[in-house]
SERO-4910 file (N, C-alpha, C, O; in steps of 0.05 Angstrom, whole numbers):
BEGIN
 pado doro    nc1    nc2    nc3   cac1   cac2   cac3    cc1    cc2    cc3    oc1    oc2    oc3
  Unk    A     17    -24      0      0      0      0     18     25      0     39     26     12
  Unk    A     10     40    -11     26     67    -17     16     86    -12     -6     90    -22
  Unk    A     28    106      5     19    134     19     36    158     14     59    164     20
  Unk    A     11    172     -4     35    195     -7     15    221      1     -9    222      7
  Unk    A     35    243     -3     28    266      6     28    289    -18     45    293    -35
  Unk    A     -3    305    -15    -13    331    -34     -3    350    -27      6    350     -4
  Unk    A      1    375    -45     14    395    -36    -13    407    -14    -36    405    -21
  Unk    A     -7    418     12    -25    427     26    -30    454     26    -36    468     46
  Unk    A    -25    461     -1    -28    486    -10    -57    485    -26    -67    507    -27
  Unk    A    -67    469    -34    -88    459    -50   -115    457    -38   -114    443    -17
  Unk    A   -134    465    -43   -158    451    -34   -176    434    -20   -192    433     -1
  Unk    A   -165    419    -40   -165    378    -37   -142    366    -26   -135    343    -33
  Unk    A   -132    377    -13   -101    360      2   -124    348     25   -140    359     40
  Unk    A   -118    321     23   -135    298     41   -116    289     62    -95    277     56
  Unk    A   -122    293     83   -112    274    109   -120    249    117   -143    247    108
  Unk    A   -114    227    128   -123    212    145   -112    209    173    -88    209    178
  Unk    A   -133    206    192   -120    212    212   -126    184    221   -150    177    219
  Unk    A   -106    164    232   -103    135    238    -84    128    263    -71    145    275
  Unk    A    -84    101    271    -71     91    285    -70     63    282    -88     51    271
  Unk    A    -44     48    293    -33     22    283    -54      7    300    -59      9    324
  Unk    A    -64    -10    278    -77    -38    290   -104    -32    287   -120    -51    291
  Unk    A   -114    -13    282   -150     -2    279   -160    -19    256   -141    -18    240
  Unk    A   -171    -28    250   -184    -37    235   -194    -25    214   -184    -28    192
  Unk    A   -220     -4    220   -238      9    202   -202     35    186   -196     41    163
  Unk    A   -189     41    208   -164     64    197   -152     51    169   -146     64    149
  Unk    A   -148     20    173   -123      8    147   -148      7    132   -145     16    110
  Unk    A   -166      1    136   -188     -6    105   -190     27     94   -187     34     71
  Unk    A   -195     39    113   -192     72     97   -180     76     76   -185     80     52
  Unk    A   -154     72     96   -132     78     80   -128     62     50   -124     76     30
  Unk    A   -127     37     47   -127     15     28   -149     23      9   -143     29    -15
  Unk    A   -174     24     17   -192     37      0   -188     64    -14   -202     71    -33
  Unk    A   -164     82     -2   -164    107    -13   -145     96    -35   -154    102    -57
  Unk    A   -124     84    -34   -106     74    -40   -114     65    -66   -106     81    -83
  Unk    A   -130     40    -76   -145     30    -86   -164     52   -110   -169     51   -134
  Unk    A   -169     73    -89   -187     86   -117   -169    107   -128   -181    125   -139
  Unk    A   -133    112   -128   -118    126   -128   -117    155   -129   -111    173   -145
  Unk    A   -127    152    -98   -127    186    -89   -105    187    -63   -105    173    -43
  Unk    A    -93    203    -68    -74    214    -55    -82    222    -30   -105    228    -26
  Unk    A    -63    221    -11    -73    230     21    -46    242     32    -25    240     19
  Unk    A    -48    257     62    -24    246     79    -35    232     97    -59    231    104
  Unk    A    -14    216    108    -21    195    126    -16    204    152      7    212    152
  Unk    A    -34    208    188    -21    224    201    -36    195    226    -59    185    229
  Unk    A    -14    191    235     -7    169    257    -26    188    283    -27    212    279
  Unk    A    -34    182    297    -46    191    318    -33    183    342    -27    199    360
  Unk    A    -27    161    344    -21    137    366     12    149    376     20    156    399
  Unk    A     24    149    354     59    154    346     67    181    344     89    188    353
  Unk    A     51    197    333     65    220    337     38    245    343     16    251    334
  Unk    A     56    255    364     39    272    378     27    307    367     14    323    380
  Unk    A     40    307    339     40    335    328      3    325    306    -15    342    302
  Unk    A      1    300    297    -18    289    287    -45    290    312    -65    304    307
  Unk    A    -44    279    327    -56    284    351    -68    309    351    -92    314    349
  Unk    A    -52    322    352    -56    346    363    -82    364    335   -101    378    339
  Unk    A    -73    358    314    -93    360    295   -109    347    287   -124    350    268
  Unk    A   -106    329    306   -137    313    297   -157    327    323   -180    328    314
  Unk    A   -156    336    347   -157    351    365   -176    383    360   -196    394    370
  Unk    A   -152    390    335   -163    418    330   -183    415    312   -194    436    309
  Unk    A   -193    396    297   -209    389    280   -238    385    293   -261    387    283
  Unk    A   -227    376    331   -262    374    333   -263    338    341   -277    326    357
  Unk    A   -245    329    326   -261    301    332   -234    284    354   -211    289    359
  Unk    A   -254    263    363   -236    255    384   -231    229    374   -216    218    390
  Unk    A   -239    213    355   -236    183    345   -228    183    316   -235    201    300
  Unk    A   -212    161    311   -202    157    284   -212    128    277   -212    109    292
  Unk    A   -217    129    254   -209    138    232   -227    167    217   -252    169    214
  Unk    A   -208    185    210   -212    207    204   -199    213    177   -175    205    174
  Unk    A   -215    230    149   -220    239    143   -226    270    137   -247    282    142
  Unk    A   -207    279    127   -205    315    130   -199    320     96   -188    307     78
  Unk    A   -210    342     98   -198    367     70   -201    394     89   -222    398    102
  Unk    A   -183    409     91   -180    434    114   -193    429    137   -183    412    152
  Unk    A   -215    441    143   -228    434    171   -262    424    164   -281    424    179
  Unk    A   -261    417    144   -281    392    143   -269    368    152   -244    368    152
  Unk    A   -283    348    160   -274    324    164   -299    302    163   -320    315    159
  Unk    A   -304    272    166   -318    249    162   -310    232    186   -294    248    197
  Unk    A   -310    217    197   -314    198    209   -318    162    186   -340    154    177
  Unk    A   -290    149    182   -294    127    171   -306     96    178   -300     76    166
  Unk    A   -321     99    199   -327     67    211   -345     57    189   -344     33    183
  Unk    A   -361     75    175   -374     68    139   -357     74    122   -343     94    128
  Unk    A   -353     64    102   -344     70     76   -356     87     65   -345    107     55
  Unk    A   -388     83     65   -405    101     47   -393    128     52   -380    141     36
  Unk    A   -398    134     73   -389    161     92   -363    174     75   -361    198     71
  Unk    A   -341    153     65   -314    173     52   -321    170     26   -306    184     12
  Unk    A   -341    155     11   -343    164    -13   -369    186    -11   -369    207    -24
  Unk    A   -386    180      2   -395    213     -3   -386    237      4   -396    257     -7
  Unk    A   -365    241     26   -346    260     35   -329    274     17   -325    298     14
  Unk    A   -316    247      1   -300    258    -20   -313    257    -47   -297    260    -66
  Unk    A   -339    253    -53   -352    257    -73   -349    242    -97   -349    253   -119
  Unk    A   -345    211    -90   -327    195   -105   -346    182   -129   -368    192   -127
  Unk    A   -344    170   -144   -372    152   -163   -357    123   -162   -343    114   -180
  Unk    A   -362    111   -142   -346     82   -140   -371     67   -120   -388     79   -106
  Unk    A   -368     44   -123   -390     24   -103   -377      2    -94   -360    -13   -103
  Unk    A   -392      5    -64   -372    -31    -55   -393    -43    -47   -416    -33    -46
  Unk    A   -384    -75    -40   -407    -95    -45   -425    -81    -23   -425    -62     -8
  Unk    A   -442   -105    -33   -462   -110    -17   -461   -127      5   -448   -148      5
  Unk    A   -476   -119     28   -468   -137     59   -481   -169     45   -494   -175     26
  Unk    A   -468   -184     69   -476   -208     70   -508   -204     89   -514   -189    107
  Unk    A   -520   -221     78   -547   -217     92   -535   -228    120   -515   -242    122
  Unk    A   -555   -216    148   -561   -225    172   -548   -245    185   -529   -245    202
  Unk    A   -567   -267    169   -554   -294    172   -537   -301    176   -531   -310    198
  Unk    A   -516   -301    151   -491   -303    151   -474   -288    162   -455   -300    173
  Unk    A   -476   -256    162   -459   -248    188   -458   -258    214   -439   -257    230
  Unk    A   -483   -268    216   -473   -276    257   -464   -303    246   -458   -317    266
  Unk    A   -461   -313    227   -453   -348    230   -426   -343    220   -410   -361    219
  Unk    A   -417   -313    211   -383   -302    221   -374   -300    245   -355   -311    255
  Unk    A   -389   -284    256   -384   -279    281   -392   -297    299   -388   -290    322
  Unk    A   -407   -327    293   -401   -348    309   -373   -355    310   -362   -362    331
  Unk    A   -363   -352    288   -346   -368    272   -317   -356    293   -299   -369    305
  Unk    A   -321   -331    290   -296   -318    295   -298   -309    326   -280   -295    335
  Unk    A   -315   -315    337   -319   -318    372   -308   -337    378   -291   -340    395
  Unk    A   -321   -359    358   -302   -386    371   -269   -392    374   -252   -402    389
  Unk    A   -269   -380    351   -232   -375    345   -220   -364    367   -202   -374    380
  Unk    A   -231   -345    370   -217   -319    380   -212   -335    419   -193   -329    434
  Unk    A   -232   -353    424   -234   -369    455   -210   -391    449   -195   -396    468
  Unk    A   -207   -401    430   -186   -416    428   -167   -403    433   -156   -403    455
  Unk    A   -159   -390    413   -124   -363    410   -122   -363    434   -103   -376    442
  Unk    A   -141   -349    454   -127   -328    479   -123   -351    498   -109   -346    517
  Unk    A   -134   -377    496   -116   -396    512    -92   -408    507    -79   -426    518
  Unk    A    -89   -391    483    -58   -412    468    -29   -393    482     -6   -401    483
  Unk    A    -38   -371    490    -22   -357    498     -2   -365    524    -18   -372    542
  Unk    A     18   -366    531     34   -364    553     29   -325    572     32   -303    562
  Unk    A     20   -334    600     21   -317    613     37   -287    610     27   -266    617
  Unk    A     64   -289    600     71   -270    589     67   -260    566     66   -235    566
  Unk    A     64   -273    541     56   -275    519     26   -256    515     20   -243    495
  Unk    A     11   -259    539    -15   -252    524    -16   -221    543    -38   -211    547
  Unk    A      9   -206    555      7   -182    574     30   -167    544     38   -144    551
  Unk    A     35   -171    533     62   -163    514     48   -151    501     30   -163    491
  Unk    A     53   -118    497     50    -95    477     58   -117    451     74   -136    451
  Unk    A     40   -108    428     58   -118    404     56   -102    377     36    -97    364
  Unk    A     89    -94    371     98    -73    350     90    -51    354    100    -42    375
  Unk    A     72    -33    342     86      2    346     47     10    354     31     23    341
  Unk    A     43     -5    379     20      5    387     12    -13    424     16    -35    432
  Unk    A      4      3    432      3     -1    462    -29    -28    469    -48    -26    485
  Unk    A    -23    -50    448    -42    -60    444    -31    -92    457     -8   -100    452
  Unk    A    -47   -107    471    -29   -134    478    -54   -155    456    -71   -148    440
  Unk    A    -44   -183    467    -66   -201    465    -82   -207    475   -102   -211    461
  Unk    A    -86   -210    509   -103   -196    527   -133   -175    516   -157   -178    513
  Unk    A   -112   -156    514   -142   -135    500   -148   -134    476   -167   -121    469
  Unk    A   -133   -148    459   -145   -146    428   -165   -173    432   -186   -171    420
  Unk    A   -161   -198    449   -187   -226    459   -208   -208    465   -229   -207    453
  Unk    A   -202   -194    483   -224   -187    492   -247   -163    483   -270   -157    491
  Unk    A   -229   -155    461   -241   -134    441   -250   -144    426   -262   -126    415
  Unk    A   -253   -158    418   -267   -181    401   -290   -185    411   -310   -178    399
  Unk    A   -291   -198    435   -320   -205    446   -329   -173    459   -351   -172    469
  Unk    A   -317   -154    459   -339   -134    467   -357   -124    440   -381   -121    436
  Unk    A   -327   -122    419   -349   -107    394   -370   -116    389   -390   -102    384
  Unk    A   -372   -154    388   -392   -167    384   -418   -154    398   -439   -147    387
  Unk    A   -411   -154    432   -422   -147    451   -439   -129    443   -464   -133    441
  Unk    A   -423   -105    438   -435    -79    432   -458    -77    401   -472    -58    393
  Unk    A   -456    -98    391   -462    -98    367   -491   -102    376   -508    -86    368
  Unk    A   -496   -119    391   -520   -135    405   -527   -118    420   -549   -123    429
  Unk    A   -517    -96    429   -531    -80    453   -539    -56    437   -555    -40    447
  Unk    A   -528    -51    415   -536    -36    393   -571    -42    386   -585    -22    388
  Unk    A   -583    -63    380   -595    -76    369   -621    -70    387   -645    -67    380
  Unk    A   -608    -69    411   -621    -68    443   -625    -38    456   -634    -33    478
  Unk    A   -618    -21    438   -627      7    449   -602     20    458   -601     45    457
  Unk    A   -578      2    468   -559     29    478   -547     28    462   -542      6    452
  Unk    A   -536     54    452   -523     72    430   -486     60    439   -475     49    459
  Unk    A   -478     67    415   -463     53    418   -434     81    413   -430     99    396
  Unk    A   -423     71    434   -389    101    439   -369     94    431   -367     70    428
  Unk    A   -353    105    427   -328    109    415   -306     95    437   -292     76    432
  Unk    A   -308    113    467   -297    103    489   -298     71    494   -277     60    501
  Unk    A   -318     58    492   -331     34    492   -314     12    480   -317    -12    487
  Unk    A   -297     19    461   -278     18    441   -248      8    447   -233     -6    435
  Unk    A   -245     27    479   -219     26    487   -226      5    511   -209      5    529
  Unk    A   -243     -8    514   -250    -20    549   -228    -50    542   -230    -67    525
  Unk    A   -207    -46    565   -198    -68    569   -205    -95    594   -223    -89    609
  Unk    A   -195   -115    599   -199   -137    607   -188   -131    634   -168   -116    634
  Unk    A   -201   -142    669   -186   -138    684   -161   -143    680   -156   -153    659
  Unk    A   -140   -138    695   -111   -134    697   -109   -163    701    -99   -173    681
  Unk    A   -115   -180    721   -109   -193    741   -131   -228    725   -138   -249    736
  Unk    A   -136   -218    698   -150   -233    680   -131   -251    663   -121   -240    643
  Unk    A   -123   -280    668   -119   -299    646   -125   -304    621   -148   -297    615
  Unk    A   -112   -314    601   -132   -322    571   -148   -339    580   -168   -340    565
  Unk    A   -151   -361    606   -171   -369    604   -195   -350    618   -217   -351    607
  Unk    A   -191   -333    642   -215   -312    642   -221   -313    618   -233   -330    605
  Unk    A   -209   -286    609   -222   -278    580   -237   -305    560   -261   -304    553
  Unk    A   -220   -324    554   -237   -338    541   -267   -344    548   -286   -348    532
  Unk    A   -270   -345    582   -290   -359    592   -315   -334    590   -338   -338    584
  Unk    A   -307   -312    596   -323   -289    592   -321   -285    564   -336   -265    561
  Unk    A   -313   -291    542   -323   -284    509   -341   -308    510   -364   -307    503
  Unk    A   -332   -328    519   -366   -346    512   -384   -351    526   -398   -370    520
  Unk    A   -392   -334    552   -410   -319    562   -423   -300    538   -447   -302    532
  Unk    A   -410   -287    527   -415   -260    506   -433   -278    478   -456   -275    469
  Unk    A   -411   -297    471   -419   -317    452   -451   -331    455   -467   -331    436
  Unk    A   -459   -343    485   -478   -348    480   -490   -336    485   -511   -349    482
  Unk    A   -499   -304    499   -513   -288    503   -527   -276    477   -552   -274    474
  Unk    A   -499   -266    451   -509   -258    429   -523   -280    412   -538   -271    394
  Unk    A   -521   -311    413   -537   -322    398   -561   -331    413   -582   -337    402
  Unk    A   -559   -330    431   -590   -328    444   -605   -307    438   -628   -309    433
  Unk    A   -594   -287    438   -608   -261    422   -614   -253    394   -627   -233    387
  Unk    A   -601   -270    380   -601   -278    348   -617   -297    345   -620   -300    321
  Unk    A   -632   -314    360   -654   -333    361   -676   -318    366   -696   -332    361
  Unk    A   -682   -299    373   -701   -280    378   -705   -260    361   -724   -245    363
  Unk    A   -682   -259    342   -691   -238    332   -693   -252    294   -703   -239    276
  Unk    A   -682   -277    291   -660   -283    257   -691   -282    240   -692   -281    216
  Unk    A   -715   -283    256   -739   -282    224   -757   -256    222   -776   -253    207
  Unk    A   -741   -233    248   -753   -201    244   -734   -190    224   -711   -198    218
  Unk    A   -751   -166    213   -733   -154    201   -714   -135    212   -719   -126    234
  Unk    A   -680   -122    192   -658   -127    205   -655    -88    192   -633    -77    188
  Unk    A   -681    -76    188   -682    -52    176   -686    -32    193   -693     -8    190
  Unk    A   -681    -47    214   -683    -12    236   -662     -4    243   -641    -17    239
  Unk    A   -663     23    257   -643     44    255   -630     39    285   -647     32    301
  Unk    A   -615     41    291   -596     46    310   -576     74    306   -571     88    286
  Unk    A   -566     77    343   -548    102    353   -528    101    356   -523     94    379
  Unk    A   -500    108    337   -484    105    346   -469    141    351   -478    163    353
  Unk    A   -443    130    351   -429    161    351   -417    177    336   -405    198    340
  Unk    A   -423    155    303   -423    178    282   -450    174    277   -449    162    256
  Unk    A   -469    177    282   -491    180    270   -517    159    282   -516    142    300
  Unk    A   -539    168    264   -562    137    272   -556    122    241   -544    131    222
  Unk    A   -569     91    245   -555     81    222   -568     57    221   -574     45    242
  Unk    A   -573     49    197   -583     16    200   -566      2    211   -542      7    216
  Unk    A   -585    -23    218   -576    -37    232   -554    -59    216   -530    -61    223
  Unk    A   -565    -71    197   -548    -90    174   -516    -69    175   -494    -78    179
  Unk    A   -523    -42    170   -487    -41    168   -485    -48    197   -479    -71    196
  Unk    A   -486    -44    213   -482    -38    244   -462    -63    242   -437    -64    244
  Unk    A   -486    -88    236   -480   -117    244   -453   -125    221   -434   -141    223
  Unk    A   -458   -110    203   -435   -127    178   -408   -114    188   -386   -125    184
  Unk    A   -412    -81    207   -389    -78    218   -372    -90    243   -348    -94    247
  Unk    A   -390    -93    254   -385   -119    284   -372   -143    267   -353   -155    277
  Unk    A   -381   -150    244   -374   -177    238   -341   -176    236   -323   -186    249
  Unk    A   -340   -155    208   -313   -156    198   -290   -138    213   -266   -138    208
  Unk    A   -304   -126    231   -286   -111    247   -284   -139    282   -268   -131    299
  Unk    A   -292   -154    285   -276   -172    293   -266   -192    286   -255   -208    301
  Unk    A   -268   -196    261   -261   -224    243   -235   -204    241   -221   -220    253
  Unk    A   -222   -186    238   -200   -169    233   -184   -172    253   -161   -180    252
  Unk    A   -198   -164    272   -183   -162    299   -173   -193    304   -153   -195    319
  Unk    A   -186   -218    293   -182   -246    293   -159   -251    285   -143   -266    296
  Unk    A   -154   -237    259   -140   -241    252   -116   -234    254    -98   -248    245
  Unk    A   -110   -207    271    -89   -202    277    -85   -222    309    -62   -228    314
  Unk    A   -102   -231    327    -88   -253    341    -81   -280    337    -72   -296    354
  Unk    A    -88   -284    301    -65   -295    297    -41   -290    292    -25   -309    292
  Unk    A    -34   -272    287    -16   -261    273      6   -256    301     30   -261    300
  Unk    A     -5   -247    320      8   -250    345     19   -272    360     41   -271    371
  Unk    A      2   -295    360     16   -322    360     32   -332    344     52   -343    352
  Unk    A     26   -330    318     56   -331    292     77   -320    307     94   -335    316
  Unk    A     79   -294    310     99   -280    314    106   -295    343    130   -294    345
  Unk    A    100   -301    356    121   -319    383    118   -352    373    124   -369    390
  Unk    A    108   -358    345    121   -380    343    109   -401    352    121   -422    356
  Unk    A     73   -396    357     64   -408    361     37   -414    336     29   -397    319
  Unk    A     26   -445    341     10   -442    306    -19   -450    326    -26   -467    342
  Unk    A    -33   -424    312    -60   -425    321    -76   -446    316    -81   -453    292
  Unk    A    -86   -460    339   -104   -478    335   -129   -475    314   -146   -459    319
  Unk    A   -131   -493    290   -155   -498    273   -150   -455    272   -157   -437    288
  Unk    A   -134   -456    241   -138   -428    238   -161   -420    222   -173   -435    208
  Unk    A   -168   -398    224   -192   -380    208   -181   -374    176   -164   -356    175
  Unk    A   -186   -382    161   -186   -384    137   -192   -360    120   -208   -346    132
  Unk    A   -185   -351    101   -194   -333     73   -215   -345     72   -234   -330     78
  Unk    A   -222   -370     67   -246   -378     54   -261   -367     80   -272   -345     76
  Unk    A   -263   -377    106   -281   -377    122   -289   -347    125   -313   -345    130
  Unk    A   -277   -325    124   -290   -299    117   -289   -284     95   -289   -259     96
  Unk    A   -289   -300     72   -308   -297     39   -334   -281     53   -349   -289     72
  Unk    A   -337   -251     33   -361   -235     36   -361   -214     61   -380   -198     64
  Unk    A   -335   -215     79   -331   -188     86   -320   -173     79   -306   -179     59
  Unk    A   -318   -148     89   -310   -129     71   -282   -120     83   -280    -96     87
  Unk    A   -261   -136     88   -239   -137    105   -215   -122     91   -212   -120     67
  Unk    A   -198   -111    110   -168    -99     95   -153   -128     80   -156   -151     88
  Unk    A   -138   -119     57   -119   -138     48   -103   -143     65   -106   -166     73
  Unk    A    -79   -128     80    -63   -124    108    -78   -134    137    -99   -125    145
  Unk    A    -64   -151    149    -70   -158    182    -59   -130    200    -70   -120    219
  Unk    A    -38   -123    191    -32   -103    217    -20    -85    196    -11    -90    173
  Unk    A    -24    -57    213    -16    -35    187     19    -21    204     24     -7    224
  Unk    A     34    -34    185     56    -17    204     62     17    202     79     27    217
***
């Protein structure tokens, strides 16, 4: 992927404002990439002068989106092609169904991984973001979480986003509390899989159907899945029964696991 920079003397000089390991930030980016429009790329996490203008802009969450002091909010796609006024289309969600039988899919994974971990192993920052395995397990089963409480009337925050795992929590805690989460949301998916999936929900860019809501829960923890594998690779360990390309065929996922 390739990032370059507009003269910011111009008009249209596009920012992105990101951080390593975000999910919805690398698809931004890759998608801008992809429709070959030029950006600068401004780290939020890493360097504090980026921060600081994402700050003066107004907004407090990335992935972000600017031309001067307009800006978007990217957790939709739609949102940066109508922002930047683009004539391009991306698929279409996977119906209902099949999203939560992803996000069966990738709950279950994700309970395996965080037991594969060694005690030190799953407390370890990993690469150029203050992120462990610990809280990326357990971010997994909240987004889901949140996806479902979306569904359920409470609106759904940005902060909500950053909630980590007690301190004093094992991979097997965490595992045992994501499938608490696991069967809570398909018990609630039994109640709901033959209503329709066209109502609006609150979040904190906006109100919004619910189908994107759910297709974002999906692929935004099938992502995050994927980077704990990618964390067990990297110490050399091989994830039990891995999650497949094929097995999340029809999300709308980054090409890249981790954005360095």
């Amino acid at each position: 992927m390739t990032e370059t920079s507009t003269d910011p003397t111009t008009a249209a000089h596009i920012k992105v404002f990101w951080q390593p390991g975000c999910s919805s930030c690398l698809r931004t980016k890759e998608f801008l990439t992809e429709q070959g429009i030029e950006f600068e790329s401004l780290d939020v996490h890493n360097d504090p002068a980026a921060r600081a203008q994402l700050t003066e802009l107004g907004a407090r969450s990335v992935p972000v989106v600017s031309i001067g002091k307009r800006y978007t909010f990217c957790q939709s796609i739609h949102d940066v092609i109508k922002f930047l006024d683009l004539k391009t289309r991306v698929m279409e969600p996977l119906p209902p169904a099949q999203l939560v039988a992803k996000l069966d899919l990738v709950m279950s994974a994700t309970a395996r991984y965080v037991r594969q971990f060694a005690p030190g192993q799953l407390k370890m920052v990993f690469r150029n973001r203050n992120r462990t395995p610990a809280g990326l397990a357990f971010h997994v089963f909240r987004v889901a979480e949140m996806g479902m409480e979306a569904a359920q009337g409470i609106a759904l925050r940005f902060e909500s986003f950053d909630e980590l795992p007690p301190n004093e929590w094992s991979g097997e805690d965490i595992a045992k509390w994501g499938e608490d989460v696991h069967a809570r949301f398909l018990a609630w998916w039994e109640t709901q899989k033959n209503a329709s999936m066209d109502f609006k929900v609150q979040t904190y860019y906006g109100v919004r159907p619910f189908h994107e809501i759910l297709e974002r829960t999906a692929w935004h923890a099938a992502q995050h899945t994927r980077q704990i594998m990618l964390m067990l690779e990297s110490d050399g360990i091989k994830p039990v029964e891995p999650v497949t390309a094929a097995d999340l065929e029809g999300l709308p996922l980054p090409h890249e696991v981790w954005d360095r």
